[in-house]
N, C-alpha and C positions, 0 to 999 in steps of 0.2 A: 504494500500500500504506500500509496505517496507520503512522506512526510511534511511537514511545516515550511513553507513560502514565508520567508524571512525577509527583514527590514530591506536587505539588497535587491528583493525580488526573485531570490533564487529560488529551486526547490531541491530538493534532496529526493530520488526515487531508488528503493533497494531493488535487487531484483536479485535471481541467480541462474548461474550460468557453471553447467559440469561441476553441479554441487558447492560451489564457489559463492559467497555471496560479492555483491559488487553495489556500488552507491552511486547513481549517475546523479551529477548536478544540470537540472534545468533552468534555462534563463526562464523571461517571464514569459517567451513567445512558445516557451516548449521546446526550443533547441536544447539537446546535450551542449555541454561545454566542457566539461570534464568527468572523471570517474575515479571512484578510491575503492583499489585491491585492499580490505582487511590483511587477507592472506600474505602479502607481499609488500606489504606498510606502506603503501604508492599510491600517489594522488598525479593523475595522469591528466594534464592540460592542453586544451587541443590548440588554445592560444592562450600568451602571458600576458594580456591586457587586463585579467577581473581575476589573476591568481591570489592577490589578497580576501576578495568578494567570495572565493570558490572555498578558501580555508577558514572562514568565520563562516559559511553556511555550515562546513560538517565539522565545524566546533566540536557539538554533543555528540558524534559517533567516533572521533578519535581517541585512543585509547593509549596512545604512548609515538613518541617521533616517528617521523613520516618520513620518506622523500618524496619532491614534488619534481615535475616535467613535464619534458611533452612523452603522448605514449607513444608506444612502439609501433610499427607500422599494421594498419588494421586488415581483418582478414576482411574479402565480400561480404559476409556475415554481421561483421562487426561495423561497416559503413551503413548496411541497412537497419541496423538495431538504432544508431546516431542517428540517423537519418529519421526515425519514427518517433511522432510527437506520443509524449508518457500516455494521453487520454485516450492511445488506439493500439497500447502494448497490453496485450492479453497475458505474459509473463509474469507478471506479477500475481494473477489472481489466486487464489486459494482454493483449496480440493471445497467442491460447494459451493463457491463464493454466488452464485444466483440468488442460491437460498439461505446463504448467511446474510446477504443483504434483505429478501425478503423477508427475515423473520425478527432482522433488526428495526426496518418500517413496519411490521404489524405482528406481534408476537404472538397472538391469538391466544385462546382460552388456556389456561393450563388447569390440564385433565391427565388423571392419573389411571382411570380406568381406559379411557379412548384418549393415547395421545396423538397429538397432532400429526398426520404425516407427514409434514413436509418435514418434520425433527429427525425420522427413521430414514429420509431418501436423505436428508443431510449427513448421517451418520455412516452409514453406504458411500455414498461419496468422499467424504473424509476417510473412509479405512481403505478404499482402493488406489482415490490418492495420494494416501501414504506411500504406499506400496508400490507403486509405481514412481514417486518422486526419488526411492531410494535404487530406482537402475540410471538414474545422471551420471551417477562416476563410469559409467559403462560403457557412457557415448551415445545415452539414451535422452531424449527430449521429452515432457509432458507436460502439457497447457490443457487447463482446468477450467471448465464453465466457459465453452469458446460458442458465443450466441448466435444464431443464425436468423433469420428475417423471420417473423412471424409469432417472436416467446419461443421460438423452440432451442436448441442447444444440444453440441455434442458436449456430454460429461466431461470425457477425457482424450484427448490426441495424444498418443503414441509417437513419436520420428523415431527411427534408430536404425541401424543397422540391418535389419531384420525387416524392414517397412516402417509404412504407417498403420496404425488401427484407432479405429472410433469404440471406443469402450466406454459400456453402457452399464454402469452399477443398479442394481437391485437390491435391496433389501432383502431378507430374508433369516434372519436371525434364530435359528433353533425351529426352523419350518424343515419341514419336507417339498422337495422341488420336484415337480414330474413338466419334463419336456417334452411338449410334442407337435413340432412344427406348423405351425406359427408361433401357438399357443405355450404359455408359461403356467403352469398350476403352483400357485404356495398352499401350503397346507389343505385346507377345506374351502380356501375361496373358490371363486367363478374363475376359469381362465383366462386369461388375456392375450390379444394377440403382439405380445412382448417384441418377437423376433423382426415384424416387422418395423416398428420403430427402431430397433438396434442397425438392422439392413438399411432403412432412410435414410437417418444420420450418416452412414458410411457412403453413400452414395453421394452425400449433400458434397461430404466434405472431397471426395473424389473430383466431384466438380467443379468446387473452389479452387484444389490445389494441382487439378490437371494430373494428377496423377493416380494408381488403385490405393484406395483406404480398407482397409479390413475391418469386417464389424467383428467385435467382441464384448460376448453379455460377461460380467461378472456379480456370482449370488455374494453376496455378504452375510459370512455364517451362516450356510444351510446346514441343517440336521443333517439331512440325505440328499440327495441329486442324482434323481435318472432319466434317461433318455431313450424314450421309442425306439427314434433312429436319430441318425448323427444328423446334424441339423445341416442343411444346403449352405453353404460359405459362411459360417458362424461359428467361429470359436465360443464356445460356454464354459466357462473355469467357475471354481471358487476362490475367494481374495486370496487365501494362501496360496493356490499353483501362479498366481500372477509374476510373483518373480520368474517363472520359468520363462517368460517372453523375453528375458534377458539373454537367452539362449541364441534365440534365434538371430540370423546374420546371413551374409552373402547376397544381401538383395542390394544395398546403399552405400556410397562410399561415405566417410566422412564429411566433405565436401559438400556434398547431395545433401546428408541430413544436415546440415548447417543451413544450407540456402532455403530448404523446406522448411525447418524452423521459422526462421527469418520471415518467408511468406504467409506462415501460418499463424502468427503472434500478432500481425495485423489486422486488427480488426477490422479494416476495410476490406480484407479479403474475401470476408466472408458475408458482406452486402448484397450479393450478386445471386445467392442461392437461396 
């Protein structure tokens, strides 16, 4: 989340990149102008005209001597990241963040026999998110609550090695899960037709980024989990086998997943679908 716009007009936005955190400074137009590696005690200046203005903005996040500069020569990747105003970097957002913000504008009733669900899809999404944000040191990407036209949203994007996939959390908490193409059964509910919204979403995002997305459902804490038959191009895991997608490889090069990223953190990219 963005921090505090200061007396100079700066802003301070954290974000992370290969598990790294990083703190870009924005003017007030929304340009980068500089960024400070925690990891590497480096406050990186893309010009030395506001380098005083850049180190009283992150005052309150240095934590012991710094060296200051210009950075080091930027990848493709890292021009486009500068190059994108903070209000349309999807990087930043939070496993849920749809539904952390809707439930910080209207918390609804709190009920203890019927809680709310947007609290169990939020809880879902935060445990898959997790789990997923800890394959970045891997060479893996994952952008959270990436909105599409209409209130709709892919949960979570995938970039890595191995592809992309549009992964779609479900709830499911100590339920019993019966799959059966389309159709998702929890417990003793009505079935819904799940797989199609997970296939949507993958298609949407295929769209946007001109390239194949793979849908993947993920149950969050099922009891059990079975499957009629193997569901038509849909990977169906539980949040635990999710690290295995760390596995997979030989589809992307480093390069590729960088530049997809890059495209995919845009949220104007995703206007068009």
């Amino acid at each position: 989340m963005s921090g505090p716009t200061g007396q100079r007009g700066l802003r301070v936005v954290p974000t992370w990149r290969h598990g790294r955190e990083r703190l870009y400074v924005c003017a007030a137009d929304g340009r980068n102008i500089a960024w400070y590696d925690p990891d590497a005690a480096r406050v990186n200046l893309l010009g030395d005209d506001r380098r005083d203005d850049v180190l009283h903005a992150l005052g309150p996040f240095l934590t012991g001597p710094v060296a200051v500069g210009p950075p080091p020569v930027p990848t493709p990747a890292e021009l486009a990241r500068l190059s994108l105003h903070p209000d349309d970097d999807l990087a930043p957002n939070r496993p849920g963040e749809a539904l952390l913000v809707a439930l910080e504008r209207d918390p609804g009733p709190q009920r203890r026999l019927r809680p709310d669900p947007r609290r169990r899809a939020l809880e879902a999404e935060q445990t898959v998110g997790t789990a997923l944000d800890r394959m970045d040191g891997a060479g893996w990407h994952a952008l959270h609550s990436v909105p599409l036209p209409g209130g709709d949203r892919v949960h979570h994007l995938l970039i890595g090695p191995g592809g992309l996939f549009a992964v779609h959390a479900l709830y499911a908490r100590r339920q019993r899960v019966t799959v059966t193409d389309p159709l998702v059964t929890l417990g003793r509910r009505d079935a819904g037709p799940v797989l199609r919204r997970v296939r949507a979403a993958a298609a949407r995002a295929s769209y946007a980024l001109t390239a194949e997305v793979h849908p993947v459902l993920v149950l969050a804490g099922p009891a059990a989990l079975r499957a009629t038959a193997a569901p038509r191009g849909v990977r169906v895991l539980t949040d635990v086998e999710v690290p295995g997608l760390s596995r997979l490889g030989g589809v992307l090069k480093p390069g590729d997943v960088d530049g997809l990223h890059a495209m995919a953190r845009d949220r104007r990219t995703w206007a068009r679908v």
